[in-house]
N, C-alpha and C positions, 0 to 999 in steps of 0.2 A: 504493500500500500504506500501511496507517496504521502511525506511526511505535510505537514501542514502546521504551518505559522502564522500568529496572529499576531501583527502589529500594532504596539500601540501609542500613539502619538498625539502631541500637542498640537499639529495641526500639518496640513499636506498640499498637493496639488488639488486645486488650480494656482495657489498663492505661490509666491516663485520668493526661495532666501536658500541660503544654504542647508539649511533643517532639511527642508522642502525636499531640493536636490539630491543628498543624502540617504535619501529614503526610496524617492524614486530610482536609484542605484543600485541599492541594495535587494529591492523587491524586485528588477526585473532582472538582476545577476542570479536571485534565487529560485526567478521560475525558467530560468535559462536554463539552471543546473536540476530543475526536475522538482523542485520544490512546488508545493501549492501556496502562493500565500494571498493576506488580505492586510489592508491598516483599519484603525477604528483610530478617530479623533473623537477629543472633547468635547465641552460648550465652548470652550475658546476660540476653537477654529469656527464657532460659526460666527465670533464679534470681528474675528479677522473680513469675514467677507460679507460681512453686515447690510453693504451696501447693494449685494448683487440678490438679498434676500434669503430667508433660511435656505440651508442646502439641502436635497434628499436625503433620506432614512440610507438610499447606500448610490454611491456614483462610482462610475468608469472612468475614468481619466487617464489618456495614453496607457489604456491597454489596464490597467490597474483596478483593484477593487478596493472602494472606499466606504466605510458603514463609519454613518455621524451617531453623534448622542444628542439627540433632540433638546430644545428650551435654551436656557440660561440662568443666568443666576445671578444675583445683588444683594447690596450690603454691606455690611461693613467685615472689612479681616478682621479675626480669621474664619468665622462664621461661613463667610462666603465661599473659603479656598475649600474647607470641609464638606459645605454641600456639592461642591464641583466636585469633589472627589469618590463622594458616595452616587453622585449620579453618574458617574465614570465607569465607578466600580459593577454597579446595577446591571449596566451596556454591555461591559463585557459579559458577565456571567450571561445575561441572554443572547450573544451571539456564540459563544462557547455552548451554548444549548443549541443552537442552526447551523452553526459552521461547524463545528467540532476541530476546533484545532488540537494539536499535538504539544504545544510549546508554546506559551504567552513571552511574547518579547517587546517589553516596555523599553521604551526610552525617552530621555530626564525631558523636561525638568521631574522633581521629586513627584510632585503630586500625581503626574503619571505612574511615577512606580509603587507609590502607594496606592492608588486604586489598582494595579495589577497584583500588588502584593495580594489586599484582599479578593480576588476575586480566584487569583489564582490556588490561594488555599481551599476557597470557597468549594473549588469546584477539581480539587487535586491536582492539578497542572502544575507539570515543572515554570521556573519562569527564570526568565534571561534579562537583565535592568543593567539596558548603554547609558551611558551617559557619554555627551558628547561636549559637554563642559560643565562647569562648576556654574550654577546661574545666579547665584547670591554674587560674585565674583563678576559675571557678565553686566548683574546691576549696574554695578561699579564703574564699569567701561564705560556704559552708556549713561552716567551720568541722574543715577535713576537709584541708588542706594548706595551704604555707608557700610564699611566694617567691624564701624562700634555699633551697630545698630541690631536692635533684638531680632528684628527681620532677619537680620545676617545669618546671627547665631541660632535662629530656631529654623532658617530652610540649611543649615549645616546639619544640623541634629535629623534633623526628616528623613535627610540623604542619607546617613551613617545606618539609621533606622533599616529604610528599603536595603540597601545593601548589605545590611546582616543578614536580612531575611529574604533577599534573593536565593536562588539555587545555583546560579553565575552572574558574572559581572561582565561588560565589555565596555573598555574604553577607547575613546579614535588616537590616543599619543602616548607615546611614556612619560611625558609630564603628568598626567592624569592619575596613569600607574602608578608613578612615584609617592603622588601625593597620597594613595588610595593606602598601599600599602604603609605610609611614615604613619596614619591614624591608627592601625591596629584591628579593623575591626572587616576586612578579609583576607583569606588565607590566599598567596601565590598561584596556589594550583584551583582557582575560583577565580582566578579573576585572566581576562585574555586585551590583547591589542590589535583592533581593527580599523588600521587607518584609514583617513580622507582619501578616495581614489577618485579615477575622472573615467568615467564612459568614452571609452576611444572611439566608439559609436558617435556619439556626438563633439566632441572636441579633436576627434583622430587628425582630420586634416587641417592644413593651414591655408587660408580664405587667400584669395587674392588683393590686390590691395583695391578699396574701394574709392577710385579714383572722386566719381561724383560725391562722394560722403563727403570725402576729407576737403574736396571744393567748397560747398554747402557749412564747410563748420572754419572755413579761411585757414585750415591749417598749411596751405602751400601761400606762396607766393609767386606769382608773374610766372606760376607754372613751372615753379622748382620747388620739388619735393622736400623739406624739411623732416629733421630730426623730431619724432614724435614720443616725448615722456606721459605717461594713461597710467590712470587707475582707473578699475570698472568695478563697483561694489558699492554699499552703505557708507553712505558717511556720518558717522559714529566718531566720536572724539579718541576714542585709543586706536580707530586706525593713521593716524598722524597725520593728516591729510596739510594740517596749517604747518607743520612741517617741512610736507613738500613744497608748498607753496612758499614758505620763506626759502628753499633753496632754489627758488627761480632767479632772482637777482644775481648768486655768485654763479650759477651755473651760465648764466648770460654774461657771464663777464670773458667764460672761455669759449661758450659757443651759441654767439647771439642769436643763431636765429633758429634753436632748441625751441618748443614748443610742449605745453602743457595743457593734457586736456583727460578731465575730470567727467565719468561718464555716470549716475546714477544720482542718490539724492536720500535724505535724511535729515536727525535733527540739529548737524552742525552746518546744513547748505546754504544758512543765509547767513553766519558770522564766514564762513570762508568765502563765496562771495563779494562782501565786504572787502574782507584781506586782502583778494585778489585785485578786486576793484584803484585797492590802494596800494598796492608793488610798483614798483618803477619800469616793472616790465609786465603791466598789467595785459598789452597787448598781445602777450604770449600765454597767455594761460585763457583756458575754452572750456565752455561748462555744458555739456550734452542736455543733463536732465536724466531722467529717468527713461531705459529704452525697454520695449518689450523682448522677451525672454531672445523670442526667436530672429531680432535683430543686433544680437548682441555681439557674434560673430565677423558682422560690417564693422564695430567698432575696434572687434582686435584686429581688425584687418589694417587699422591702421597708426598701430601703435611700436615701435620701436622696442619700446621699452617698456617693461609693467613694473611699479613701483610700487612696494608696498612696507611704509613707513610705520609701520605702528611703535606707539608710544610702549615703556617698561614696565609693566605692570604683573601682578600675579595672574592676571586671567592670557595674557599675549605671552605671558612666559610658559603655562603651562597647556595653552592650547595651539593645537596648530590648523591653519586656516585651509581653505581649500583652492582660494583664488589662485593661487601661485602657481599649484599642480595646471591647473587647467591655462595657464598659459604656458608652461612649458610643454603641455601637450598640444598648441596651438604654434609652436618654434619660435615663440616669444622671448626676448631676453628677458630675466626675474633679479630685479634688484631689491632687498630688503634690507628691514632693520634685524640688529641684530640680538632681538629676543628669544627666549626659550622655545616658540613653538617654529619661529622661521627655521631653527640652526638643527630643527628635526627632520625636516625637507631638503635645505638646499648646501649643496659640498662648494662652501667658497673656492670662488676661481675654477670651480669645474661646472657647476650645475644654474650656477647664478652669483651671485653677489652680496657681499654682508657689507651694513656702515652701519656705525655706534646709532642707538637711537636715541631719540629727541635730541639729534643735533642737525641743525639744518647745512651746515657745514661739511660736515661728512657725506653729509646725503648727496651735497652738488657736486662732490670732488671724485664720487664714486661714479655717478651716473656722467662726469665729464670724463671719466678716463674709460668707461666704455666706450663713447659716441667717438674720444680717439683711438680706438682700437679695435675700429670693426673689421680688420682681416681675420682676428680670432670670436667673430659673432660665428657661423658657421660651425666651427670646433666646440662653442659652445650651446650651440640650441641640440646640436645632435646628443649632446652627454645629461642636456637635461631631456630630451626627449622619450630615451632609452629610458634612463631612471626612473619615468613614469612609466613607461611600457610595461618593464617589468617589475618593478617592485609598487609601485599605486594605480594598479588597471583594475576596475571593480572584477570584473566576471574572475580577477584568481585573487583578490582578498574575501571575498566572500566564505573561501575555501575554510575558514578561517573559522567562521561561525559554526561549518559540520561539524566537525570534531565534538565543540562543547555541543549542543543538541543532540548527539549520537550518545553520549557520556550521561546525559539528564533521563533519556529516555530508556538508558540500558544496550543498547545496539553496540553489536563490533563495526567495525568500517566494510564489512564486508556485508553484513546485513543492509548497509547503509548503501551500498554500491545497489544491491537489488533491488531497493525500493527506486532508488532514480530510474532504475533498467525498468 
């Protein structure tokens, strides 16, 4: 019989973020390899798309099956996080009664894995709780909570909770690891690392350069292609974005007519804006806005360089991002800061590029001595290319998750070979 996994998430496609992407990866590496699977979101996913009206009881989406949990819920915390969780918890148990999965595999934030916890007992299923960051820590990035704060310490305590009483853990870094193991409260052989990988299906090849695009947004001049420095993602205050933009001035000092264009949008878009507004090479630096999923590709098509400055922190130290991979699987050059979660990805001077972070300094001195050294661009997108080929291609990280599922449910690997056959 094929085995069958129930996803359980914060929220999914149609909404496009990394979570999102992540998931969608992981679910079609898994019915690639013969697996049956399904996600079940929150009420949260339905505040996310509030606006296009409650979603169905269960949707399709590129190929995927999605079952929502009905309603919402208000009030004051913690009240509110608790009734989200029991009506979470509810959802699952009755589609564990219709779909009959094999394996509950929650992932964080906590209150997901606490309604999986209980449902999962409820209803004797093993259960598997990712976490794909620390989000009391994410607060923080975005500007959105504190470390002295009870909030902090009581979604720290929730985590530690679901994680004792998981049957495995799966985290995407070894920062994650690290941290999991320094608390004490899972064992080694419970706990696995499944990192950020990129669908070579969709990021496999690299776009041509979109002449008219880069027309449309004045990134050439009089019809001479210029040096183009892009970020494409959220702008969030710990991805350093004002950062970059303060290294636009020194980077113009060695190569004026470099160019900086900022593709996406968030809640620091209208103080960098501002900044930009106000740099002395304000004319170089170009703000897209937010692009749809499926036109995102035109925009790496015309980027030199992907820059991804994030500030030092515990959350950028111990997680690592996805954008990166997915430009090196695009033959992008990847210049980053050099925090915990980049220096898990990228082999300075083979795979990409490391400058101290929050220095806007080091930022322009690194990305100026690529832009003079592009006879070794070539020898470098091939080594970051490879790298994600083989060590960050979803359809063989996935491989990764058998094991623990085979282990939960009792199966040798070869039982497990038959149920895919």
């Amino acid at each position: 019989m094929t085995m069958r996994i129930l996803h359980i998430l914060d929220h999914s496609l149609p909404l496009h973020s990394g979570y999102c992407f992540r998931t969608r990866a992981i679910m079609k590496a898994q019915i690639a390899a013969g697996l049956a699977v399904a996600g079940l979101t929150g009420v949260r996913h339905n505040r996310s798309v509030a606006e296009a009206g409650a979603p169905p009881a269960h949707e399709v989406i590129d190929g995927l099956d999605f079952y929502r949990t009905a309603g919402d819920v208000s009030g004051p915390s913690p009240l509110r996080e608790w009734r989200e969780t029991q009506m979470l918890a509810e959802r699952i148990v009755e589609k564990v009664q219709t779909w009959r999965p094999d394996v509950l595999h929650a992932h964080s934030p906590a209150l997901n894995g606490l309604a999986a916890l209980r449902a999962a007992r409820q209803c004797e299923l093993p259960l598997v709780y990712e976490i794909r960051a620390f989000w009391e820590d994410a607060a923080i990035g975005n500007g959105t909570g504190s470390r002295t704060s009870a909030r902090y310490w009581l979604t720290r305590q929730l985590e530690n909770h679901v994680i004792a009483g998981a049957d495995a853990v799966a985290v995407i870094c070894d920062g994650l690891r690290r941290d999991l193991l320094a608390r004490g409260v899972i064992a080694p052989s419970d706990l696995v690392v499944v990192p950020n990988g990129v669908d070579m299906a969709l990021f496999g090849k690299a776009p041509p350069r979109d002449h008219a695009l880069a027309d449309a947004l004045a990134l050439d001049a009089g019809g001479e292609q210029r040096p183009v420095i892009g970020f494409i993602g959220s702008f969030y205050d710990y991805e350093g974005l004002d950062d970059l933009i303060a290294a636009m001035p020194y980077l113009a000092e060695r190569h004026p007519e470099a160019q900086l264009l900022l593709v996406g949008g968030g809640p620091m878009e209208a103080k960098l804006r501002a900044q930009a507004e106000a740099s002395p090479v304000a004319a170089n630096i170009h703000f897209a806005g937010r692009v749809p999923h499926e036109e995102v590709e035109r925009y790496y098509s015309l980027i030199d360089i992907l820059a991804y400055p994030r500030k030092a922190m515990r959350l950028t130290d111990l997680v690592t991002p996805l954008k990166p991979l997915e430009a090196m699987a695009q033959n992008r050059l990847v210049a980053a800061s050099d925090v915990g979660g980049h220096k898990e990805l990228i082999d300075h001077g083979k795979t990409g590029t490391l400058f101290n972070a929050d220095d806007p300094q080091d930022c322009a001195q690194a990305l100026g001595d690529l832009l003079d050294n592009r006879a070794a661009w070539s020898e470098r997108k091939w080594h970051a290319r490879t790298f994600v080929e083989e060590k960050r291609n979803w359809y063989s990280n996935i491989e990764r998750y058998l094991p623990v599922y085979r282990k939960l449910l009792g199966q040798t690997e070869e039982q497990g070979l038959e149920q895919a056959a």
